[in-house]
N, C-alpha and C positions, 0 to 999 in steps of 0.2 A: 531171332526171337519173335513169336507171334505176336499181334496184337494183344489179346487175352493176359500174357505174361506181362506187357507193359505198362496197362492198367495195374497190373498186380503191384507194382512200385508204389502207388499212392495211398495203398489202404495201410492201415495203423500207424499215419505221418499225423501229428501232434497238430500239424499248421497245413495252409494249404502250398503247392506249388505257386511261385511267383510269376507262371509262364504270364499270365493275364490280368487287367487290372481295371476294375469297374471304375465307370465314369459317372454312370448315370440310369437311375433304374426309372423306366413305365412301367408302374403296377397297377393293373385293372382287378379288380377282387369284386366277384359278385357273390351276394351271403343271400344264404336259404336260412332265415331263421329259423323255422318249421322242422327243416329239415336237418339242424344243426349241422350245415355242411358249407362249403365253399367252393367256387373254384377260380379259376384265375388266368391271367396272361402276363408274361411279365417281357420287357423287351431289355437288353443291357447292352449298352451303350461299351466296348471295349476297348483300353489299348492291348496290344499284342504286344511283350517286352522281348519276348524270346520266341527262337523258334521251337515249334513244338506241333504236334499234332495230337492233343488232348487239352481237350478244356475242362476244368476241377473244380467244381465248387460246392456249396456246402444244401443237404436237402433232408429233411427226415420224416417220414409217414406221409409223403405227398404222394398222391399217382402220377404219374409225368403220360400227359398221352400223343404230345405229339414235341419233335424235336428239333431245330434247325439251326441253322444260324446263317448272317450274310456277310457279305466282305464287300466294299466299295471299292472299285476300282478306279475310280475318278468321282472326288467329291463336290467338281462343278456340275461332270454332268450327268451326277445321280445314280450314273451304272453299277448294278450291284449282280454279284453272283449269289446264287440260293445253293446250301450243301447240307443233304440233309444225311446224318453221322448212320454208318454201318454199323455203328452200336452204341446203346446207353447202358451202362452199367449203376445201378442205383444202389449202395454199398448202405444198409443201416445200423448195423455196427460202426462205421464210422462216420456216416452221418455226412455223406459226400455223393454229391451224382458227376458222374465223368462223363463232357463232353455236354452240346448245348441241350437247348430247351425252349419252349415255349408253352403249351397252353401244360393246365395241373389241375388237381384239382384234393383236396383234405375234409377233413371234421374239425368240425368245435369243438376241441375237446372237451372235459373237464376237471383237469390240471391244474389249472392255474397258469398256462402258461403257453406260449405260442401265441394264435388266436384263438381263443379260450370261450365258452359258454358261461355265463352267468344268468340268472334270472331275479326278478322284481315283481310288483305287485302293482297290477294298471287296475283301482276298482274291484278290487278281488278276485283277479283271475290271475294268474301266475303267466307271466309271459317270459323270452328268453331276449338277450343283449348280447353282443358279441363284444369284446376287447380284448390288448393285446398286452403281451407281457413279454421283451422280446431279450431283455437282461439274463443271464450274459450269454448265450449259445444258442438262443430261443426263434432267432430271426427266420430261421433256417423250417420252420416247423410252416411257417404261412407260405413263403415262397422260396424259390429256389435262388439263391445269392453268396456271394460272398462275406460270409460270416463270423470277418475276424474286425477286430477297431481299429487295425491299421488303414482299413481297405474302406477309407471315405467314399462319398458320392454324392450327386443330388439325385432327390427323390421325386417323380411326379406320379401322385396316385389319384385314381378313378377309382369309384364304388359304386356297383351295383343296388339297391338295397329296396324292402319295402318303404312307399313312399310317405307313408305318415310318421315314420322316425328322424331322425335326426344323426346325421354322420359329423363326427370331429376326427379332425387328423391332423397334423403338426402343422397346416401351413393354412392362410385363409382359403374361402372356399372361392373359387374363380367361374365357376358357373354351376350352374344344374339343370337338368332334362328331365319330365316326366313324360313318361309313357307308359299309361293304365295305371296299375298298382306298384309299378317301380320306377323309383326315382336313381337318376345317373346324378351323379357328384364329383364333378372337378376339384382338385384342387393346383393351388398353384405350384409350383417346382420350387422345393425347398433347398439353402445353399448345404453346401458339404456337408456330410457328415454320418456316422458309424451305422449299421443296421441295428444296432442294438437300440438306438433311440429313436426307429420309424414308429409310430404308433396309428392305431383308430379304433375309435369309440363307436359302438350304434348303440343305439336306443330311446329312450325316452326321458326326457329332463326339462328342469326350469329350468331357469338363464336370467342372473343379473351379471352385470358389468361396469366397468371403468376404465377409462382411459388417463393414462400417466402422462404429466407434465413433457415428456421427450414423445408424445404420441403413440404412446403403445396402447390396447387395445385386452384389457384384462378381465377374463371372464371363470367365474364359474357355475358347471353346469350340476345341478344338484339333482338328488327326486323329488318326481312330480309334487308338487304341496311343501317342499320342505327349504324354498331358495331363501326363507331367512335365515337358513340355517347356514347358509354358505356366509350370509355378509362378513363376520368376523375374519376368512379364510382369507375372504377379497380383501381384505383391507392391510390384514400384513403382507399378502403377495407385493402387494401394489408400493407399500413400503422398503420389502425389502429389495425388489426392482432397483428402485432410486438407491440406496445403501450399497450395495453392490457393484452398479451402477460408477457411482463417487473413486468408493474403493479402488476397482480396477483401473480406474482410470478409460473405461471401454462401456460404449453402450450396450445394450443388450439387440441384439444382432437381427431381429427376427421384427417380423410387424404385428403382431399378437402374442397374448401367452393365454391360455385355455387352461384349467384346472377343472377335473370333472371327478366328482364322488361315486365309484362302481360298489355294489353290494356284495361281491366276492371278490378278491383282492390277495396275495399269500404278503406281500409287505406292507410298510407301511404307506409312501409313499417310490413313484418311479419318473425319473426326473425326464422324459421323452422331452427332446426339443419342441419347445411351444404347443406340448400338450402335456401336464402332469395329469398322471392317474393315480389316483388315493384309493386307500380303502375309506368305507363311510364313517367310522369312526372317527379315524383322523382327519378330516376334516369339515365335517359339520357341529355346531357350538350353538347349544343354546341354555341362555341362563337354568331356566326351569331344571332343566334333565343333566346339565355337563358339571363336573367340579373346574375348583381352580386348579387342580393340577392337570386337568386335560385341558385346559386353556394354555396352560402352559407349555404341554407337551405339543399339541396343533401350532404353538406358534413358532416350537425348535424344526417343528417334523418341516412347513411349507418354506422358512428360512433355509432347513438345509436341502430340499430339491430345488430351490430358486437358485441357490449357491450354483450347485449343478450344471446351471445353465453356462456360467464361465467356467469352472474347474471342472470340467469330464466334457461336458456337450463341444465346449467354443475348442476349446484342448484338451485332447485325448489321450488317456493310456496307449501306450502304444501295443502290450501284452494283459492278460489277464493278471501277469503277476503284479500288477502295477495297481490294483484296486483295491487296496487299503489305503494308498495314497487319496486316492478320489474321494472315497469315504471317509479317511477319518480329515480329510481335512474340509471338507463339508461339514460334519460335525462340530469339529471348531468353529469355524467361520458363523455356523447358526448359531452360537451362543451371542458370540460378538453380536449380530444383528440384532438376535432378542434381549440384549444389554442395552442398546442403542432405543429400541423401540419401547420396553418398558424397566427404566430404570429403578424402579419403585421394586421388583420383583428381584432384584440382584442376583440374577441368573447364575453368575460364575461362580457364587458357592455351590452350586448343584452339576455343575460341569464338572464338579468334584466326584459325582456317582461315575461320569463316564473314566474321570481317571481310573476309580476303581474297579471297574469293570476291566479294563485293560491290565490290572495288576494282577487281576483276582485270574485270567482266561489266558493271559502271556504266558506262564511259567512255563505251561508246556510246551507252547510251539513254538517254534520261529514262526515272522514276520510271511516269510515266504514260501516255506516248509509247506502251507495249508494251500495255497494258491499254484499249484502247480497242475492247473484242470486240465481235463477235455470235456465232462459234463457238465450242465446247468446245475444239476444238485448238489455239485460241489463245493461250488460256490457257497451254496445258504450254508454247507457245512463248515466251509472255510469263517466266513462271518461269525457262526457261534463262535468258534474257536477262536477268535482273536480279532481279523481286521480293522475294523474302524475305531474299535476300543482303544487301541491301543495306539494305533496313527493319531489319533486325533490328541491323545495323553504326548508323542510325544513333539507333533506341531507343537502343541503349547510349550509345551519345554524349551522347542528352539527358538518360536515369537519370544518369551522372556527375556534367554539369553542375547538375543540380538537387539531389541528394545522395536514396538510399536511403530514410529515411523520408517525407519531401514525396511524390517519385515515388509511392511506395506507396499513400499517403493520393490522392494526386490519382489513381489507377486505379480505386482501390474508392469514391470519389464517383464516377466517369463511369460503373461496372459501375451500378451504383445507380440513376442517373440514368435509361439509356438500356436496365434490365431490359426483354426481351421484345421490344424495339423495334429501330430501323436507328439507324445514326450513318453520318455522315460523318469520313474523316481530320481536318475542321477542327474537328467536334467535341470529339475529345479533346484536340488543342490550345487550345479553346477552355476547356474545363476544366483542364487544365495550366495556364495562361494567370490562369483565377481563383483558384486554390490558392494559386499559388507568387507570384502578382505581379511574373511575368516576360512577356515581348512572348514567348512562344514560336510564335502564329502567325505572327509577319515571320521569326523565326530559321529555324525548320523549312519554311517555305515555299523558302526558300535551297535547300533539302537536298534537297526534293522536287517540286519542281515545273520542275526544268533538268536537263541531262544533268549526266553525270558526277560531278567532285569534284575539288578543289583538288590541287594541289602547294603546300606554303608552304616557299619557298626563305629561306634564312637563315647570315647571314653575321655576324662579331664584328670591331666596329673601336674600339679605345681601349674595352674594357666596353659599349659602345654596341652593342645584335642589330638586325639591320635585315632585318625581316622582308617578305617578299615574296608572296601570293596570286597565281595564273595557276591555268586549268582543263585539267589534266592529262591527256593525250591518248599515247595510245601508237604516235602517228605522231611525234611527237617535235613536235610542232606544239604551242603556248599555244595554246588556246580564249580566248573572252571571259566567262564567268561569273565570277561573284563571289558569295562568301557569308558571312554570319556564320559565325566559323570560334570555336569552342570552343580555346583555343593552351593548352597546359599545360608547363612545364619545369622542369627540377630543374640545379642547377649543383655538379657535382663529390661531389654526395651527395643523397639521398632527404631530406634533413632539411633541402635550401635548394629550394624550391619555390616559381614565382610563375604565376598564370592570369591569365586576361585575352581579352574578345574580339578577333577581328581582325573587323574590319567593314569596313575599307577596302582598296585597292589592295594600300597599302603601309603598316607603320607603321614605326619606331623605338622602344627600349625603352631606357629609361638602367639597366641592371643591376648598377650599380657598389657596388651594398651588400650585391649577392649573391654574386659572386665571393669567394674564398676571399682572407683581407687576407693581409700578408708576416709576420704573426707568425705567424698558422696554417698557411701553407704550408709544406710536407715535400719535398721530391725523390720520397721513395719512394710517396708519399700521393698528391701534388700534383703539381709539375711538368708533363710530356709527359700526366696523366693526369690534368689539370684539366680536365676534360668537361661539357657541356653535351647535353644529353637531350632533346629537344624532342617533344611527346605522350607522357608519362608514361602506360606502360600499354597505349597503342596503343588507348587509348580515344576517341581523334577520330580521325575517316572524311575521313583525307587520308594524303597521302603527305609526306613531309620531306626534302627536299635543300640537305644541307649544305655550307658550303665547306670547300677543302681542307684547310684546319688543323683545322675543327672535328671535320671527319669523323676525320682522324688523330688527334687526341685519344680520339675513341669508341670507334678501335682498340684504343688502348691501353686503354683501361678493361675493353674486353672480354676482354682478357688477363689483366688484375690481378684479374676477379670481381668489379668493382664493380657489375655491372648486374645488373639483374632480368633472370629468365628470356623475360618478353613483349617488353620493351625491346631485348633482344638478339631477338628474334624481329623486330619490325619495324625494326631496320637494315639485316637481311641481305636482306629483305621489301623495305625502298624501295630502298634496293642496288640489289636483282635488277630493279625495275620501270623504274629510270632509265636501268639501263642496253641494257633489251627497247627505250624509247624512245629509244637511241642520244642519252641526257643523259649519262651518264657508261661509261667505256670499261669493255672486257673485262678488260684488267688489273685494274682497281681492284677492280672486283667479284671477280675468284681472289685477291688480296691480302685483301680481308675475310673471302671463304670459309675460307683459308688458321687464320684466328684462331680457328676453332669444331673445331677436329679433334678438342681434346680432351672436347667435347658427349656429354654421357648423358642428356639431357631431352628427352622424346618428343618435345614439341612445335617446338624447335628444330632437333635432327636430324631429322622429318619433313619441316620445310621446305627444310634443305638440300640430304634427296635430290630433291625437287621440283625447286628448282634447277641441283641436275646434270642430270635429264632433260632439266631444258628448256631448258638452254645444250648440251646432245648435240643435242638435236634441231633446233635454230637453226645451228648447226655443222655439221652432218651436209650442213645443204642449199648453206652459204655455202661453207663453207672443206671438204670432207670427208677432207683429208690430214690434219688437226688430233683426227678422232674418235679415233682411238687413244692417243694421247699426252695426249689430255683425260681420259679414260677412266683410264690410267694416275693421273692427279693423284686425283681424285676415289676412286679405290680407295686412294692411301694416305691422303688426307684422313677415309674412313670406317673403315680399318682401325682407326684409332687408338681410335676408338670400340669395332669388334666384340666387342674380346677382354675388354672389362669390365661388357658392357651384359647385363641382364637383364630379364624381362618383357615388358612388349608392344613397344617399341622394338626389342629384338634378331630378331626376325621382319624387319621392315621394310628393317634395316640388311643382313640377307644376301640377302631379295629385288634390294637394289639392287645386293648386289655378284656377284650368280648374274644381273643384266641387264647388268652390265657384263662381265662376262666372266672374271671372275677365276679364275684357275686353279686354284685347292685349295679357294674351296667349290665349282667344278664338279664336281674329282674326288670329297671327300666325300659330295655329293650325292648324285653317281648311284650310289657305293656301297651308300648308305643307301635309295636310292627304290630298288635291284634287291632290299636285304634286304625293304623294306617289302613287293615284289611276293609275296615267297617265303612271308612271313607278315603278314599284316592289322594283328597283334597286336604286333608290334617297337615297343620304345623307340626303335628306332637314329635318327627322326627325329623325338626326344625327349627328348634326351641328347647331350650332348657341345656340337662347335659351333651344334648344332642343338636345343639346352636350353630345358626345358619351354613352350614355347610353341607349341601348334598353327601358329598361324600360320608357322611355318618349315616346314610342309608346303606351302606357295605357292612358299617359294625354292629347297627340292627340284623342282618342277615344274617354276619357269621354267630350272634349270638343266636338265632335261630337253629342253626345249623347245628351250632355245641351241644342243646339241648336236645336236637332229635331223636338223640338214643333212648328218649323219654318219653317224649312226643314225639311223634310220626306226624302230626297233623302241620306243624312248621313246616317241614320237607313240601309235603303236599301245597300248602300254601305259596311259599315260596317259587313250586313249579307254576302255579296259575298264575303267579305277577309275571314269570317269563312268559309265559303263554300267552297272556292278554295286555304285555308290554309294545307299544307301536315302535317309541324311540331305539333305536341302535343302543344309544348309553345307556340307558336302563338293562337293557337284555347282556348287556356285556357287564353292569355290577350284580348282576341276579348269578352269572358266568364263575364270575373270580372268588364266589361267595362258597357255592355250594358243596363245592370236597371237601369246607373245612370241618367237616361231620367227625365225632369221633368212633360214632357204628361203622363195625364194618359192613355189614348189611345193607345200611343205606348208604354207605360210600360205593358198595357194588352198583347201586343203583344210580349212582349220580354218573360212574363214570359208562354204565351202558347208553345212558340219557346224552352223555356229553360226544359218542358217537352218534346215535340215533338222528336221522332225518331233521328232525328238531333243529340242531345244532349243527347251523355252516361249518363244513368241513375246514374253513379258516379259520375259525374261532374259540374251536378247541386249544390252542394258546393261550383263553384267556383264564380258561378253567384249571385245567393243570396244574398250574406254578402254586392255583390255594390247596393245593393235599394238605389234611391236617398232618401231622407229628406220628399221631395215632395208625394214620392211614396208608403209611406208607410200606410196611410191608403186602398189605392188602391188596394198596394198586402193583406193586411188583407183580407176584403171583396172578393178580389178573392180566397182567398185561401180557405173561407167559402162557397164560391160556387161551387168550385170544391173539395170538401175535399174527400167526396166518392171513385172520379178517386184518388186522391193523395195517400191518406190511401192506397190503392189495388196497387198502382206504387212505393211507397217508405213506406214500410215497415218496421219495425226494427231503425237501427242508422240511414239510411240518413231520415226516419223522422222525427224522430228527430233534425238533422239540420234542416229541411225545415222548422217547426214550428219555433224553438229559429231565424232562421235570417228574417224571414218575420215578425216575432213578433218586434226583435232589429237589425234592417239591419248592423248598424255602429256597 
């Protein structure tokens, strides 16, 4: 067999050959910004595990121009043989160069991804930035490497670069060299770790900083003019350093952490060892311009890359199927932190969205089904579909059932264990497992390794619950799965509680010592409002369907105030679910709507107007004589609310009721958005119905927008505040504003504009999701006529958002 034919062995292999195994990479990388180009040297450090006569590794869109490699034949005394290969084969369909390498050379591209082009505004003149984006197959696009997570290394990199910028890369900088107009940039050799977390920044930034009690060195690097904007950033970083920190029981490994805001960016953040890269959104805060839920979200989003730092960077996936682990339990862990950090915000009801989100995007897939890649873009497809959502739904489910300290202790053993190295999902069940001296491998294999998630139907006959498992599908179809189900309930008070697994089909529970006895029972107490609660907490990753008495019992409770705020969260939650799966009717679901009108808790009434959207939008297409008259309910169900709500809630409550149509905050609105034209500086949508909360600058605009079919000169307006918007936040609520037009005309135009030059091809995410009701046949048919351009301009993951929110805008 020729050579040619033996090569031919390694193309369309999933992984690479294990013949060789990197120790340690020198990468030199000198950037032509001008020329959005690079090129490079990279040296690697090998063992040889096997014999073999080809070396395999991972390379895509590079030129390779010259090729070598050497072998030591005595490493006292330096002898080395030079062999330079009779052939390089450079495969990009599989994204593999066979046999060594040395110098290379690529483009900036502008993806998003690799080592990527961005640009910024230095004094008005548009200049260009290089960063990198090397999650999860991306390494391979800058240099040539081994580009799996198993396959650690230390990394020592040197940069080329123009010398009036500024270069960041994961490790401090250990010298620098100018010569004329280019500056050399050492940095120091960082310890282990995966190609997916090498990063470097060029370009131009402020820089404040802090250093942490354990001496670390925390910095972030902002745009030019804007480093107040970082301080908020820095300050939970630096917090949840120390939290973390505690937690695992393990300090944070590295002698710096760097945080730096890029202007184009496709996530939100990316957790690179001792360099996070954010988009500018997510992590710049300033009173003026930002609401409190983006205060809120900045301080989940930098808790869970800080996470990161120990659960994915210190210990690694050892496969890509293994990243939903990494993510959703980052997720979890960032709430905890932002619990910790500001109590006052009680985060963990709104940890309730991420469950849902996991319930709402689980039915269809497995856990693992999505994550079985060889591309980068599968990945972001994998994520919509499920990942983190639902990891993170069901960590929490396992944290309950094991109780807060065990958890804890069993994390910082497995942190411990598997420092520096890869783990598998069954590893840390595996440690789970020895800690706690629970079977959590058969439990959680239930959870993750099938599609979807149970329904437990349940019923009350003579005291006796008679509990029911099926796999909940939103065709209204049982599946056949089954799982250890975590069951939790309370009966007529938080103080009669009983758990228990479900493991079977079906079980029975004799509850007769837990019902309230006839001398305890009250009429006003008791009676109609002797209730049964079943998932206390809404801490197990299922849904609940009650029978008819039970459910009308829950009514009443939730009228009398006997429920928790998350508990009334997931009634109205399995409610809404049962009855998208045509298990329970329209009425029933507006008769429980009906019982929350008098709702003031964010998290509740955020889920309600969710609701209303998306019973308009299932309306609109079935029955569309009923949209008005639905509309009508839903405005006095939130009215009840408006006039008493304050803080971040009352934003949200007048967006819903400037998208329904309501007639006096439309006319306020546009009173106030023509004051605000006349002057930048008005309270007027700042005050009154529209009281201290930025965010009610959103529901001036979409009432803006409602109207346009009227006025054309809103529209226009509207574009000029984008236009002559400095802040990020501003430009991204002028963003999520604008589709909610109900012309089609000027919805053709909003979504041309939302392609258009204007609008960072990252940020068309923010737009989308607001398609009105009206607009959504609209944007379909347009996006079918222009799909050609779309395909060829959003490529990879933001296609994929562009399809899922023109397809379901709400």
């Amino acid at each position: 067999m020729d050579q040619k034919q033996n090569i031919e062995q390694f193309k369309g292999q999933p992984r690479l050959p294990k013949f060789a195994i990197p120790k340690r990479y020198d990468l030199h990388l000198k950037l032509d910004l001008s020329a959005c180009t690079f090129s490079g040297l990279v040296h690697i450090n090998l063992s040889i595990v096997e014999t073999t006569k080809f070396i395999v590794l991972n390379a895509c869109e590079l030129v390779v121009h010259e090729v070598f490699f050497t072998t030591s034949l005595n490493h006292l005394s330096h002898t080395c043989l030079r062999f330079t290969p009779c052939d390089v084969v450079l495969n990009g369909n599989d994204e593999i160069l066979m046999l060594g390498f040395e110098q290379f050379s690529g483009a900036l591209n502008e993806q998003l991804k690799g080592l990527y082009k961005c640009t910024y505004a230095d004094k008005g003149v548009r200049k260009n930035m290089a960063v990198t984006q090397f999650e999860a197959l991306q390494a391979r696009l800058c240099f040539p490497c081994w580009d799996e997570p198993a396959l650690k290394a230390t990394f020592k990199i040197t940069l080329d670069l123009p010398s009036e910028l500024i270069a960041l890369s994961n490790m401090p900088i250990n010298d620098e060299k100018i010569n004329g107009n280019v500056k050399t940039v050492y940095f120091e050799e960082s310890p282990k770790m995966s190609t997916y977390l090498v990063a470097i920044a060029v370009g131009l930034f402020d820089h404040i900083e802090e250093t942490t009690a354990d001496g670390i060195k925390v910095g972030v690097y902002c745009p030019v003019g804007k480093s107040d904007e970082g301080k908020f950033a820095l300050e939970v970083a630096v917090k949840s350093l120390d939290i973390f920190t505690r937690y695992f029981s393990m300090p944070y490994p590295l002698p710096k952490l760097d945080m730096v805001a890029v202007p184009e960016f496709f996530g939100g953040g990316m957790e690179n060892y001792g360099l996070i890269v954010y988009r500018e959104n997510e992590i710049l805060y300033t009173d003026s311009h930002s609401t409190a839920a983006r205060k809120q979200r900045l301080t989940i989003v930098v808790a869970h890359e800080v996470a990161h730092l120990w659960f994915g960077n210190l210990v690694t996936m050892e496969w890509w199927t293994h990243l939903w682990l990494n993510e959703g339990f980052a997720t979890w862990i960032s709430y905890m932190a932002t619990d910790i950090m500001f109590p006052e915000w009680k985060i963990w009801t709104q940890f309730l969205q991420e469950i849902n989100g996991g319930l709402r995007l689980s039915w269809k897939l497995a856990i693992h089904a999505a994550m079985e890649i060889q591309h980068g873009h599968e990945v972001d497809e994998a994520f919509d579909a499920i990942g983190y959502k639902k990891g993170s739904a069901v960590i929490r489910m396992l944290q309950e059932y094991i109780g807060d300290e065990i958890f804890q202790k069993s994390l910082s053993f497995y942190i411990r264990r598997y420092a520096w190295s890869n783990a598998r999902t069954e590893d840390l069940w595996s440690v789970l497992s020895e800690v706690t001296g629970i079977q959590v491998n058969s439990m959680m294999d239930s959870w993750t390794k099938q599609k979807g998630y149970p329904v437990i139907s349940v019923k009350s006959k003579d005291h006796i619950l008679e509990f029911e498992q099926s796999q909940f599908l939103l065709s209204g179809f049982h599946g056949d799965g089954q799982w250890i189900v975590p069951i939790t309930l309370c009966f007529g008070s938080y103080d009669r509680i009983k758990s228990f697994l479900l493991e079977s089909k079906s079980e029975n529970l004799d509850a007769s010592e837990l019902f309230p006895t006839s001398d305890e029972q009250n009429e006003d107490e008791y009676g109609e409002a002797s209730w049964i609660k079943v998932n206390i907490g809404q801490s197990g990753f299922y849904r609940v369907k009650y029978g008819d008495e039970l459910h009308a019992r829950l009514r009443k409770a939730i009228e009398k105030g006997f429920l928790s705020v998350t508990d009334k969260y997931g009634i109205l939650d399995d409610r809404y679910a049962l009855c998208v799966a045509c298990e329970q009717s329209l009425s029933s679901l507006l008769l429980l709507m009906d019982v929350y009108r008098k709702e003031s808790d964010y998290i509740i009434l955020s889920k309600l107007i969710d609701v209303c959207y998306n019973v308009l939008e299932v309306l609109r297409d079935a029955i569309p004589e009923l949209t008005n008259a639905l509309k009508e309910i839903f405005i006095n169900i939130l009215l009840c609310s408006a006039n008493h709500l304050t803080g971040l809630m009352r934003g949200e409550v007048l967006m819903a009721l400037a998208a329904f149509d309501h007639a006096k905050t439309h006319e306020q609105a546009m009173h106030r958005f023509q004051s605000f034209l006349d002057d930048r500086s008005t309270e007027l949508l700042s005050v009154g119905i529209f009281s201290n909360i930025y965010n009610t600058k959103r529901a001036a605009y979409i009432a803006v927008m409602r109207n346009a079919n009227t006025s054309r000169d809103g529209f226009e307006s509207l574009l000029k505040v984008y236009r002559e918007a400095d802040a990020v936040q501003e430009k991204e609520h002028v963003l999520r504003t604008m589709a909610s037009t109900p012309s089609p005309d000027i919805l053709v135009e909003v979504l041309k504009f939302f392609i258009s030059k204007e609008v960072r091809d990252q940020d068309i995410v923010y737009g989308l999701p607001g398609i009105s009701l009206e607009g959504h046949e609209i944007a379909w048919r347009w996006m079918k006529e222009n799909w050609n351009f779309i395909v060829n301009k959003y490529n990879g993951g933001l296609l994929t958002h562009f399809i899922r929110d023109i397809i379901s805008p709400t």
